[in-house]
PAGUTI-789709 format. One record per residue (C-alpha): chain; x, z, y. Coordinates in steps of 0.05 Angstrom, whole numbers, plus 32768, in hexadecimal, padded with zeros to 4 digits. Layout:
N
- chain,c1,c3,c2
- A,X,Z,Y
...
//
This chain:
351
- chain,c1,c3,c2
- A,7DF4,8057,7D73
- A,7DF4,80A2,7D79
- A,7E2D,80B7,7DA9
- A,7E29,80B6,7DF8
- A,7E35,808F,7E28
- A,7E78,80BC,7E36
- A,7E84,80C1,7DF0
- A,7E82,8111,7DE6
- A,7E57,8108,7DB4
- A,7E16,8123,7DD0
- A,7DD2,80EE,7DC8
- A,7DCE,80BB,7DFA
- A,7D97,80DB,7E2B
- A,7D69,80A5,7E4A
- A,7D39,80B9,7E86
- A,7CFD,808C,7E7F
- A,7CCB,8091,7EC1
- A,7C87,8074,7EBB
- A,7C48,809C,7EBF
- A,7C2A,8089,7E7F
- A,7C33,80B6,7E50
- A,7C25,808C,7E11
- A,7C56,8059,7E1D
- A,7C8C,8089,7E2A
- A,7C79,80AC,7DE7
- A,7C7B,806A,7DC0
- A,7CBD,805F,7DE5
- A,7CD6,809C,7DD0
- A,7CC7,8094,7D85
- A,7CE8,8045,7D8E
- A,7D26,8064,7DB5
- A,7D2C,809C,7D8D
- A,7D36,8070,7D4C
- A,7D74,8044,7D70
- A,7D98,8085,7D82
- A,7D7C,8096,7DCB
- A,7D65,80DA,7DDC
- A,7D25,80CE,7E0E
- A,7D12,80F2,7E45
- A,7CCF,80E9,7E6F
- A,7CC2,80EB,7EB4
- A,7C76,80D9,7EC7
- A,7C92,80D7,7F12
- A,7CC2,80C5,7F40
- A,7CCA,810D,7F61
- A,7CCA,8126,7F11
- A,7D06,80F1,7F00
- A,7D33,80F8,7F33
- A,7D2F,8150,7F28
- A,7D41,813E,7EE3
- A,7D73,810B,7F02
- A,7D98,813C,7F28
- A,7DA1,816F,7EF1
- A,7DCB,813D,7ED3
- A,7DD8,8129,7E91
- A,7DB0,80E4,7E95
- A,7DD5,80A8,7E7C
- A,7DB1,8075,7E91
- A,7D66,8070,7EAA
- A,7D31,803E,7E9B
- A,7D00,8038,7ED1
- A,7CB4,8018,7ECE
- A,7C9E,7FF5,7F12
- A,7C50,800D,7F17
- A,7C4C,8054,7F18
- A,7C10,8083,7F3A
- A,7C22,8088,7F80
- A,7C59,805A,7F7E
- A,7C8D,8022,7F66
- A,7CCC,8025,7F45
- A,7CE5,8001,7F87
- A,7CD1,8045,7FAF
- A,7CFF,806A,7F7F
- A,7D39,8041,7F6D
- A,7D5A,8041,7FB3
- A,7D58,808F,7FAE
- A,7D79,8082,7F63
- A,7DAD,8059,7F77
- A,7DC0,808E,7FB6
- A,7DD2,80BE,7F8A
- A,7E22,80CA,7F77
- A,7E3B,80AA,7F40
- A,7DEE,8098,7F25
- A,7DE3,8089,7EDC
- A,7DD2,8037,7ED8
- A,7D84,801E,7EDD
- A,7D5B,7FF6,7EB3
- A,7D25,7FE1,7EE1
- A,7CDE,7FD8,7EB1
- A,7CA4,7F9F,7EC8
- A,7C65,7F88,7EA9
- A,7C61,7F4C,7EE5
- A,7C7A,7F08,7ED5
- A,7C8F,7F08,7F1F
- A,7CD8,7F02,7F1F
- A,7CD5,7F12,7F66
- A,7CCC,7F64,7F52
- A,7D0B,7F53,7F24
- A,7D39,7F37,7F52
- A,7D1D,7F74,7F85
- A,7D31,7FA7,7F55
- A,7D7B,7F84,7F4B
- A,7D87,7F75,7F8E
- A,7D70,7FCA,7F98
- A,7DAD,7FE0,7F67
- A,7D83,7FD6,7F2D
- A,7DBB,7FC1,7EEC
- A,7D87,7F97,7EC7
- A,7D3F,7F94,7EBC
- A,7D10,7F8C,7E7A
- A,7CC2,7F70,7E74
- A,7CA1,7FA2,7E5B
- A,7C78,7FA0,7E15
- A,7C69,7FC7,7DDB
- A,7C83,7F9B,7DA0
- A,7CC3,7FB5,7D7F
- A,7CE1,7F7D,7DA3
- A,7CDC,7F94,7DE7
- A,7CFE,7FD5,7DC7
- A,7D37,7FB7,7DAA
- A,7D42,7F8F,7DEE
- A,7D3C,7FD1,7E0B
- A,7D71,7FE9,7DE7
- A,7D9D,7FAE,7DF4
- A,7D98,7FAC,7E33
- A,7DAD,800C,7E34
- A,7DE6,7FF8,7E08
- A,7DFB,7FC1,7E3E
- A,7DF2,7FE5,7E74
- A,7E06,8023,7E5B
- A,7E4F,8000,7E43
- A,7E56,7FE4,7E81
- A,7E4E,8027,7EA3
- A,7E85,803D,7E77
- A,7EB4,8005,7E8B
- A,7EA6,8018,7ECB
- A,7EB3,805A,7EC6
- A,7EF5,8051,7E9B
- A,7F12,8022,7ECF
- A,7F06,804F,7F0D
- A,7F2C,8081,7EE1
- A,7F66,805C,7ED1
- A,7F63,804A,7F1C
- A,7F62,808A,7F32
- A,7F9D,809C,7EFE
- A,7FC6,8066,7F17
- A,7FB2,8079,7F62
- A,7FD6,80BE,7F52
- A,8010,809F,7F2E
- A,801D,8077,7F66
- A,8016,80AE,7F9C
- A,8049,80CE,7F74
- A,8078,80A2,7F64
- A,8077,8091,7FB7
- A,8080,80DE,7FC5
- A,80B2,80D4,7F9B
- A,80D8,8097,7FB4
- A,80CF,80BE,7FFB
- A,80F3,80FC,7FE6
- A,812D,80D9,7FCB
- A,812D,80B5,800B
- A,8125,80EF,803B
- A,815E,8110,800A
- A,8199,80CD,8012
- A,818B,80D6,8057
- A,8198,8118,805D
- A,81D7,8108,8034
- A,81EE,80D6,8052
- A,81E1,80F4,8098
- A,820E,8131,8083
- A,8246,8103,806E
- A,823F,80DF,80BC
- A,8248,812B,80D5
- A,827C,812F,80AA
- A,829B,80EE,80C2
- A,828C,8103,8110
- A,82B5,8143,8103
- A,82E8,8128,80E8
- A,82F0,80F4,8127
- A,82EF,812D,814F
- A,832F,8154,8132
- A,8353,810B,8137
- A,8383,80FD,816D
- A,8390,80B7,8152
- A,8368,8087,817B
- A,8364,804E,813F
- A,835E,8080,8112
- A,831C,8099,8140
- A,82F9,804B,814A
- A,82FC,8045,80FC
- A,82E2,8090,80F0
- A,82A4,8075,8124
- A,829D,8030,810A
- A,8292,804F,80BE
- A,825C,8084,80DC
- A,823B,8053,80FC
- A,8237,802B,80B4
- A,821F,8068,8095
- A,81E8,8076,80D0
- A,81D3,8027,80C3
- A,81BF,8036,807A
- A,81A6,8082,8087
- A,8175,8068,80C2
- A,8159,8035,8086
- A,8145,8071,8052
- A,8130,809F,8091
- A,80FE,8066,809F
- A,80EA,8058,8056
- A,80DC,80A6,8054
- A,80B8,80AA,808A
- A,8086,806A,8087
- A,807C,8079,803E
- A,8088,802C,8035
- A,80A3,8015,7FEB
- A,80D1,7FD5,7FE6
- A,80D0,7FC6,8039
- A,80DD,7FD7,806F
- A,80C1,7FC3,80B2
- A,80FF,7FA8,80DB
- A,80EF,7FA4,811D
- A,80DA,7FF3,8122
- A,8117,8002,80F5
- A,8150,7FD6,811F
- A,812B,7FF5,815C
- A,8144,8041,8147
- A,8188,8022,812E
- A,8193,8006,816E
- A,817E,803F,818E
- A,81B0,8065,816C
- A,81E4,8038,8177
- A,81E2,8037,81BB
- A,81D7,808E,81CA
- A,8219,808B,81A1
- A,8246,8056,81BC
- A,8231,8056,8207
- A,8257,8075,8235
- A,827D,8073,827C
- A,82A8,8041,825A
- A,8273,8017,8235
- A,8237,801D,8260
- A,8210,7FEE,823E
- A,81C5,7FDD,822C
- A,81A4,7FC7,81EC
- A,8164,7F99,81E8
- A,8140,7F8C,81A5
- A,8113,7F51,81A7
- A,80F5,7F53,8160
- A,80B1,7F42,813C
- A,8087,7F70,8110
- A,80AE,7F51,80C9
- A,80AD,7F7A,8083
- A,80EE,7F6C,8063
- A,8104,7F89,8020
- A,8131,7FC5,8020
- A,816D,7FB2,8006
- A,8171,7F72,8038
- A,8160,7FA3,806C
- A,8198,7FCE,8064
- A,81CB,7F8D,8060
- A,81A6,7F6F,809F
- A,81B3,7FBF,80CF
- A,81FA,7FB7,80B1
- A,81FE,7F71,80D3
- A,81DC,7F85,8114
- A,8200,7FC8,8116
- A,8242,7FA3,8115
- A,823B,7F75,8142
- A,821B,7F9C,817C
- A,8253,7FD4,816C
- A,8286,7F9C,817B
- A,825C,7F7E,81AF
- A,8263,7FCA,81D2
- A,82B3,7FD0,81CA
- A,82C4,7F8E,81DB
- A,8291,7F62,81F8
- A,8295,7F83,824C
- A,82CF,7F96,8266
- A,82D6,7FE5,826F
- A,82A5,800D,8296
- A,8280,7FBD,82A9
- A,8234,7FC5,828B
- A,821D,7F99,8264
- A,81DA,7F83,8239
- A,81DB,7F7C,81EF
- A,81A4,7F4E,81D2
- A,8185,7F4D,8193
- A,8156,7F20,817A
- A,812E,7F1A,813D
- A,80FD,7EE4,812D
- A,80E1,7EC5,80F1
- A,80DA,7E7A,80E5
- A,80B0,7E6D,80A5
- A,80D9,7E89,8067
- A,8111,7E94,809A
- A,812F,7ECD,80C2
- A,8152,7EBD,80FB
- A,817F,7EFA,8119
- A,81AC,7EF8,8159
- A,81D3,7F21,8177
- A,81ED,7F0A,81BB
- A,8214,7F2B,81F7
- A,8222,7F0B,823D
- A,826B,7F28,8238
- A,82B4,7F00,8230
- A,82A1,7EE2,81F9
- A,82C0,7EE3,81AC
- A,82E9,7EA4,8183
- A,82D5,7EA5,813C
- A,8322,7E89,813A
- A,8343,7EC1,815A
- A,836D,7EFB,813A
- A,8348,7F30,812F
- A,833C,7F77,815B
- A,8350,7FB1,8136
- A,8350,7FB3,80EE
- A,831F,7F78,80DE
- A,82F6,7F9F,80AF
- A,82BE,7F94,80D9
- A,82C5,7F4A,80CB
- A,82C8,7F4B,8084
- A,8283,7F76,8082
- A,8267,7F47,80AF
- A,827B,7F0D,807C
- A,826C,7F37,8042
- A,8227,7F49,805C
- A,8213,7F08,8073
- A,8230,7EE6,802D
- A,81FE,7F1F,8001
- A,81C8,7F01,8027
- A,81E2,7EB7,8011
- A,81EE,7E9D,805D
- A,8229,7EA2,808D
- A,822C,7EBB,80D6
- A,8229,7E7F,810B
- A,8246,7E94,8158
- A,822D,7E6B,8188
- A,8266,7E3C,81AF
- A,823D,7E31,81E7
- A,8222,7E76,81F7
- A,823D,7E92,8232
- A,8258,7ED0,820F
- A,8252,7EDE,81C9
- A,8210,7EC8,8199
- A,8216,7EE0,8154
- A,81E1,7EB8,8127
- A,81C6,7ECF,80E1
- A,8195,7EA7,80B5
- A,8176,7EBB,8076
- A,8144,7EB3,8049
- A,810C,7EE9,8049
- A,80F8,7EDB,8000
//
């Protein structure tokens, strides 16, 4: 054993405190023969100088010293940053001054002697201590490596975020201008119903850039700025309508996030062109609300009310998202026979 503790190849360099002298010589000469390099401190004030100047990779320390015990010291020992480990040295059978030392950060403790037994126990117990320094260190290193590698990768994951929004954003602009130069009044509801599809799955990578979140999203805080968007855009003298979101704190994972705004932005979209009667206000409801493994999500308007059965208004697409959506998330959407009104009803599986 001739290498340190950090494997540079430099002796190991033990700190031995204990003020007498001809012990720490014959523990020298013992040491020195199994490949430790010994230093002496007769004192406390003396070992932890020598302490500080670093270099020390591991420390033995005696309990009886001149003015004081190894249990004065230690605590000061163990304060210091990243502090080499302790072997804590006793000539008392009293296992009480043992367990003091341990329970004090002590790593282990030796009797001492003077036979080459107690020496080779010594250095036993330095190469244990000593190795499980290492591991120590080596795992707070790869820690700290994979602490980086995940900040990264989240940075990252958030830029590509920030960047689809962006993206996708410009396309709604683009979308929105082109409605504008449109005379064609179907021509404009479609050009509004696929911005508002675009703004549904923008709003989800806005949110995963800002909240730095990986995999989920939180859906009550997202639907809340979805909604809110919804309803700045489609209200008007003609739709004066109001939104509510009733929804707990639930994580869900991304990609059933962005199926589940598609869903909601759907239906309330419908629920604001054809749920009141022109320029009658109305309230929108939606509800989210988990029941064990379930989500339960409705969407509900006190309006004239909506038959499954019926042809459909305006080019149906809407209806085969809604089917689409609901079928990726392996359940259907339920409507309500006896609400007064229309109650759209989703349940899936959060899992």
């Amino acid at each position: 054993m001739s290498e340190s503790s950090g494997d540079t190849g430099a002796p190991i360099r033990i700190l031995y405190i204990d003020d007498d002298e001809a012990l720490a010589q014959l523990m020298q000469k013992n040491l020195g023969r199994r490949g430790f390099t010994l230093e002496w401190a007769s004192d406390g004030a003396t070992g932890l100088t020598l302490l500080a100047e670093g270099g020390i990779d591991a420390v033995i320390l005696d309990h009886v010293l001149e003015a004081e015990t190894g249990l004065d010291i230690l605590p000061r020992i163990v304060a210091m940053p990243d502090h080499p480990p302790v072997i804590y040295a006793t000539g008392s059978d009293d296992t009480s001054i043992a367990v003091a030392a341990l329970k004090a950060g002590a790593d282990d403790y030796v009797l001492k002697g003077i036979s080459p037994d107690y020496f080779d126990l010594l250095a036993a117990a330095l190469e244990q201590v000593l190795e499980r320094a290492r591991f120590l260190r080596e795992t707070a290193q790869a820690q700290e490596v994979i602490r980086q590698q995940r900040d990264h990768a989240e940075m990252l994951l958030a830029e590509v975020n920030h960047r689809i929004a962006n993206s996708l954003g410009l396309v709604g602009a683009l979308i929105r201008m082109q409605s504008s130069m449109t005379s064609d009044q179907v021509a404009i509801d479609a050009l509004q119903e696929t911005q508002m599809r675009i703004n549904a799955i923008a709003s989800i990578h806005r949110r995963l850039y800002t909240n730095r979140q990986v995999g989920t999203v939180q859906v009550d805080e997202y639907l809340s700025s979805l909604l809110t968007e919804i309803e700045a855009s489609m209200r008007d003298e003609k739709r004066p309508h109001r939104v509510v979101l009733t929804a707990q704190p639930i994580n869900l994972a991304t990609d059933k996030v962005i199926t589940l705004g598609l869903i909601v932005s759907e239906l309330v979209t419908n629920a604001f062109k054809y749920a009141y009667p022109d320029g009658d206000p109305g309230e929108i409801n939606v509800i989210v609300e988990q029941e064990d493994d379930a989500l339960r999500v409705i969407v509900e308007d006190g309006g004239q009310g909506f038959d499954p059965s019926d042809p459909v208004k305006g080019t149906g697409l809407g209806m085969k998202i809604l089917n689409a959506m609901a079928g990726s998330l392996k359940s259907e959407l339920a409507y309500d026979p006896e609400h007064r009104g229309t109650r759209a009803i989703l349940v899936f599986s959060v899992s």
